[in-house]
C-alpha angles and dihedrals in degrees: 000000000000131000083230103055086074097054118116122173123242135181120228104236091066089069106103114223102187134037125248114261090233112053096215101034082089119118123253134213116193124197129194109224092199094054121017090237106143119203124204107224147132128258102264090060088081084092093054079063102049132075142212109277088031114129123213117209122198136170124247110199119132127216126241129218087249111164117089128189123198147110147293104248095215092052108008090228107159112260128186119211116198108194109224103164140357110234089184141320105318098008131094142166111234136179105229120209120232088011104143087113097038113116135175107279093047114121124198138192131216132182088023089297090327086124135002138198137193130199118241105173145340118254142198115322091007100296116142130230111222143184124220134210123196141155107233129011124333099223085055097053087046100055091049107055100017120097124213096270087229117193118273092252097052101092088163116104111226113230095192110044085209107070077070095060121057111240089240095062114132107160125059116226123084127108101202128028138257088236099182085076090053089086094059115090112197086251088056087051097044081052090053095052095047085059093065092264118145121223119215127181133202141171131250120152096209114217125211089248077092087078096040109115115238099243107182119087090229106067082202079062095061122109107223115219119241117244120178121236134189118189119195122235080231091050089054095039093065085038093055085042102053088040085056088047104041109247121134132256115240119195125200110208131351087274098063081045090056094044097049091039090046098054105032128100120243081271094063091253114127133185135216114278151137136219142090128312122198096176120162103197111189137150108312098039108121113218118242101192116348112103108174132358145204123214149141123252107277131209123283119273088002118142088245093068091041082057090047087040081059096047096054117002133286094239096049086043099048084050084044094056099045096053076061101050088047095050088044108247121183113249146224121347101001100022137087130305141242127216110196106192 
């Protein structure tokens, strides 16, 4: 399977480069995976698509200001830190740019002393692992001189930090957000529950591997980045549950999929856990639990549409695709959204 045989075109201009001001005001495409049918609607539909005894799943990470900008101490030549893991307490891995000259020993300031960094080594694919000093509490600090690490394709400034973030994010540690849940307000989800509808949260600190090309020809060739997950007793629970009585999984995002696939038996039944998954999920892959899934257009030849291509067929997503391209959706993290049933 080729690296090519997931390319669409898309012109630039269908980026969107803002969010809406209304979170569910977004358009929806649904497409049938059975079938291939494609329906024209707007976001708040998803209910119309959904039945008592379902279960929505939805990830509740939450996104860190994780880009830093700051300077070398020993030249004050302007450096930029993306956060990509915590390794422990006061030590992350972090992606430097520029960072080709960067060795252990160089120290580094940000916020005029407010917070500092060394290099100790150097990891996997050039990234650093640093330690940081600082006089207060990290999260603090963070918040105060980190910026949103919006996607390259995003030129846009964001004026409120919180369209970045779902209003249903709980634990700090992605740098980069599920942005399928982007769409849901508290009221939408309160509308969905008193359908009958069950609401279901896991964990998964998205990396910004999510945004890494894949830059071999043979898709099988590709190394998959490592996020880390948590699922409740109380989120497998209503999963195990649902699976016995016959409702549906819903996942909201890619990120939700990973997690669920990642942890289920070859039955579809999962159990609370936590750890790292590392799952490529491409055409072929058969789907253990996941039953239907909400989520926004992604990049071409990215490992997300090869997911979406597994879920319901590379042909029928790639038409798909193109109808939206032709009436004009807006397209990955601030854009429009996709229910395949």
């Amino acid at each position: 399977m080729n690296l090519s045989d997931f390319y669409y075109d898309l012109p630039e201009e269908l980026i969107a480069q803002t969010p809406l001001e209304d979170r569910t005001s977004s358009r929806l495409l649904v497409l049938d995976r059975e079938t291939g049918k494609t329906e024209h609607k707007h976001f708040r539909s998803v209910i119309d698509y959904m039945e008592k005894g379902d279960l929505l799943v939805m990830n509740n990470t939450r996104v860190i200001p994780a880009r830093l900008i700051g300077e070398k101490e020993e030249t004050g030549s302007k450096i930029e830190f993306l956060l990509l893991k915590r390794i422990d307490r006061d030590c992350w891995e972090v992606i430097l740019k520029p960072g080709r000259k960067a060795r252990p020993g160089a120290k580094f300031s940000f916020g005029n002393g407010l917070l500092k960094a060394e290099i100790l080594e150097i990891a996997e694919e050039g990234n650093r692992i640093v330690r940081f000093s600082y006089d207060g509490i990290f999260e603090e600090i963070l918040d105060k001189l980190g910026q949103m690490p919006l996607p390259p394709y995003i030129k846009e400034k964001l004026n409120d930090k919180e369209r970045y973030q779902t209003v249903y994010s709980k634990f700090e540690g992605s740098a980069a957000a599920p942005t399928a849940g982007l769409h849901f307000t508290n009221e939408f989800l309160e509308e969905i529950r008193k359908k009958g509808i069950n609401t279901a949260f896991v964990t998964l600190h998205v990396g910004l591997g999510t945004f890494r090309p894949v830059k071999v020809d043979n898709i099988k060739d590709h190394h998959m980045h490592s996020e880390h997950y948590f699922i409740s007793e109380e989120t497998a629970n209503l999963i195990n549950e649902t699976k016995k009585n016959g409702g549906r999984i819903i996942a909201v995002g890619t990120t939700s999929v990973r997690v669920l696939e990642t942890v289920a038996d070859d039955s579809g039944f999962v159990k609370a856990t936590e750890g790292d998954t590392s799952i490529f999920i491409y055409p072929g892959y058969k789907f253990k639990t996941v039953d239907k899934l909400i989520t926004n257009f992604h990049l071409p030849e990215s490992t997300l549409i090869m997911l979406i291509s597994a879920f319901a067929g590379k042909e029928k997503v790639f038409a798909a695709y193109n109808e939206a391209v032709k009436e004009r959706y807006r397209f990955f993290s601030f854009g429009d959204a996709m229910f395949i049933v």
